[in-house]
N, C-alpha and C positions, 0 to 999 in steps of 0.2 A: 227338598221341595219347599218351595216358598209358600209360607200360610198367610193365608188372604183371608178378608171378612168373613165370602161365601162357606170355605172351610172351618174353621172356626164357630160359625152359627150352625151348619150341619152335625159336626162332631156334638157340641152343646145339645141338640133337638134330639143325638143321639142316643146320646150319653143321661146329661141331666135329665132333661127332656123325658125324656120317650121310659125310661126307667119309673116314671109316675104317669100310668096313664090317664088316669083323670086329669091330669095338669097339660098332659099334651092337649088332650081333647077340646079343655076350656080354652087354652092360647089359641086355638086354631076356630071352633065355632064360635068362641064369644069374647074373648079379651079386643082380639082384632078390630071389633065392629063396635068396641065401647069407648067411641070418643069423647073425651073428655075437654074441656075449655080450661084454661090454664089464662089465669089473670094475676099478672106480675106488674110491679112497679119499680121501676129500672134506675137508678142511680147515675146520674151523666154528670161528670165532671164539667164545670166552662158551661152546662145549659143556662140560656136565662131563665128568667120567672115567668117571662112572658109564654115560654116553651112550655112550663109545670103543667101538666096535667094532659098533654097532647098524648092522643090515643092509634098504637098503631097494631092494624091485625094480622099476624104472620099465620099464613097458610105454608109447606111446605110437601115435599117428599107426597106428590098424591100416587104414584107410579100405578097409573089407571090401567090396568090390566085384565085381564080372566080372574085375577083374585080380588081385585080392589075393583068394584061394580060402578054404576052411576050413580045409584044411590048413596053407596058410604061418601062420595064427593058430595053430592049436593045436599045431605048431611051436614061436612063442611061446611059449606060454604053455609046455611042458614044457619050453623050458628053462630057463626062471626057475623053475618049480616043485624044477629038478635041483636051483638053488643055494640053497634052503630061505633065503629070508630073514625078516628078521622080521618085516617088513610090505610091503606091493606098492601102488604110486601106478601107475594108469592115465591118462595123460595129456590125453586128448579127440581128438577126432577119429576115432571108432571105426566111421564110415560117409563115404561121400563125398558130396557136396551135401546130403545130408539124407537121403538116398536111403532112402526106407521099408519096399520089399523087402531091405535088408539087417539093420536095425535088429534084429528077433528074431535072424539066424544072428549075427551080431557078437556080442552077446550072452551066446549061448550059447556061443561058442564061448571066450569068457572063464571061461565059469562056473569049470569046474574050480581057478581059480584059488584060492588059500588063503595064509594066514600066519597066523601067534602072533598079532598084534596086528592083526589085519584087513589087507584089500583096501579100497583106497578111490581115487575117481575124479572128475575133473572135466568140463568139458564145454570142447568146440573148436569153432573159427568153422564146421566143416563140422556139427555135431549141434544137433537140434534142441532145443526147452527143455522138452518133455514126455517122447515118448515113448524117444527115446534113456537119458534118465536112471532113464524107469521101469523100462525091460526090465534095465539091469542092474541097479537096487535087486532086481529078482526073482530077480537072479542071485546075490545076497550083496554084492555093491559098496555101500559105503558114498559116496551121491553129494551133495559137495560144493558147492552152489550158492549160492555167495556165504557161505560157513558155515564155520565153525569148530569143530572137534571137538578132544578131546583123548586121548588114549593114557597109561599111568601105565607106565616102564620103568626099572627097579633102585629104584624108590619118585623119580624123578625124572618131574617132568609133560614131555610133548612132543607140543606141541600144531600140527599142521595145520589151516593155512587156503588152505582152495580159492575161487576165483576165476573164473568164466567169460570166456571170451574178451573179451566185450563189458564187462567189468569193468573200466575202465582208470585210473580218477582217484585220487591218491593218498589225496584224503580220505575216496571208497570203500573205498577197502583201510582205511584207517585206522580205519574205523568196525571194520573185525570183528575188528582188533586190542586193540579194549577191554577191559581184563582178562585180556591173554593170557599165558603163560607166557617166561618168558625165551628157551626154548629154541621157536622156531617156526620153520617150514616153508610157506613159503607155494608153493602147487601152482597154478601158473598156465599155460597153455597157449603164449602168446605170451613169448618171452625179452626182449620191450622193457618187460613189467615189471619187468625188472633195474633200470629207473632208478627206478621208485616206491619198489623194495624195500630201494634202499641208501637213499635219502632218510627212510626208516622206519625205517632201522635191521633188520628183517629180516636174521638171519643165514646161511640157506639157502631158495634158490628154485631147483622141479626146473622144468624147462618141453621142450617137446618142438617143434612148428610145423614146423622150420625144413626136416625131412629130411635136416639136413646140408648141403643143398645139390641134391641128389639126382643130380646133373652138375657133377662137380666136372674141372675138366678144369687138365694140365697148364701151369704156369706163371702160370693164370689166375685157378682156386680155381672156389670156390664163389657165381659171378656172380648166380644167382639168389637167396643169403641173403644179398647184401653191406648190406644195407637191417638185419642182426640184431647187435647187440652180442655175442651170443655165437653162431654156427653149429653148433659141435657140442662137448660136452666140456664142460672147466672153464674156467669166467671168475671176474671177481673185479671188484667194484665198491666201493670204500670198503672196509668192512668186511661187504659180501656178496658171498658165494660163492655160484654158481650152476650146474646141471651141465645141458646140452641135450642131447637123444637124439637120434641119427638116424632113429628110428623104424621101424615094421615095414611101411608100406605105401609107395604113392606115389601123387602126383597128377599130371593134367593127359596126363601120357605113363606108359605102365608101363617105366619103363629108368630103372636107377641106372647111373652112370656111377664109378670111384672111389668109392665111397660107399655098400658094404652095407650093409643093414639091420640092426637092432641091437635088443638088450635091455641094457636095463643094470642093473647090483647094485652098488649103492653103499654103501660103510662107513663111516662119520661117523666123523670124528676130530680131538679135540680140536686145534685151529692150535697147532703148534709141536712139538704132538706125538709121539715119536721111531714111527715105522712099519718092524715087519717084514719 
């Protein structure tokens, strides 16, 4: 039998888990719902100076369901809104299996979202290719499918390219890199584009998936992302950096274990550059 995340995170809940019932108890009523803001300052090879200090907010993974409410989202969403940055990357996975009764409240319950330089969003292995992406273009989300956009900040280009899940070949990526600006962002949902992105040269990829782990148990870690080059945070491949969210929802079980849910506000700064 092939062992897969869902399996893996079961046996864990089973096992680790569920053998301390107070530890089950907390993951499940209260770790899940205790989202935390994660302010990182991100290291980019090749940034200018003029880029230093540019603030961007990754929401990801909200997989708005029967377990993950409207509240824990707009939760999110007010508290990236608190830390005003300057633009906001939605990561994918904003419903679970596809799930169509949630697609409008997901959605909406992003709207409120805003920045200087836009809101903009990819798609993940759980969202479908229509109408997830529609309902938040209607929201203001700038949806990135297989496409490259560009942003103009301090008269410097800084150009995002987004990727869908199912996007994975380097010579894919390579095509929406033509004519792109020095300074790019590739917004990919999975973090084992880390290996396309160093091989491209890519010098920042935000990416979400992994949950952190969503069971991360002592001594052992995070057994169900051990299959991800990066789990949560900052990684570093060649000369790309990459930062992974633990994101705002969960799959398969509603219980974080170690591993609350996260927004992150990331500041770009040029590598070597003295930091505050």
């Amino acid at each position: 039998m092939r062992v897969t995340r869902r399996v893996v995170l079961q046996s864990l809940v089973a096992t680790g888990v569920g053998a301390v019932t107070g530890g089950g108890a907390y993951g499940y009523l209260y770790e899940r719902h205790q989202l935390e803001v994660t302010r990182a300052t991100i290291p980019v090879i090749g940034l200018p100076a003029a880029l230093g200090g540019f603030r961007i907010g990754l929401l990801t993974d909200v997989h708005r369901s029967r377990w993950v409410s409207h509240d824990d989202v707009m939760h999110a969403v007010t508290r990236v809104m608190e830390e005003r940055p300057d633009l906001i990357v939605l990561g994918g996975d904003y419903v679970t299996w596809g799930d169509r009764d949630y697609v409008g409240p997901s959605a909406e319950a992003l709207q409120p979202l805003s920045a200087r330089y836009g809101v903009f969003g990819i798609l993940g292995n759980h969202d479908d290719d229509h109408d997830m992406p529609a309902a938040l273009a209607r929201n203001g989300v700038v949806m990135l499918k297989d496409a490259r956009t560009r942003v103009m900040v301090s008269g410097e280009a800084l150009d995002l390219v987004g990727v869908r899940f199912w996007t994975r070949h380097a010579s894919d990526i390579a095509a929406l890199l033509r004519g792109s600006a020095a300074n790019t962002i590739l917004l990919a949902h999975d973090p084992r584009r880390l290996a396309e992105a160093a091989a491209l040269g890519i010098p920042l990829v935000l990416s979400g998936h992994t949950h952190g782990g969503q069971v991360v148990l002592p001594l052992v870690g995070a057994i169900a992302a051990e299959k991800f080059p990066v789990v949560a945070g900052i990684g570093r491949r060649d000369r790309t950096t990459m930062f992974v969210s633990r994101g705002i929802g969960t799959i398969y079980l509603p219980i974080r274990v170690n591993c609350p849910p996260e927004v992150a506000v990331l500041t770009l700064q040029p590598e070597g550059a003295a930091t505050v």
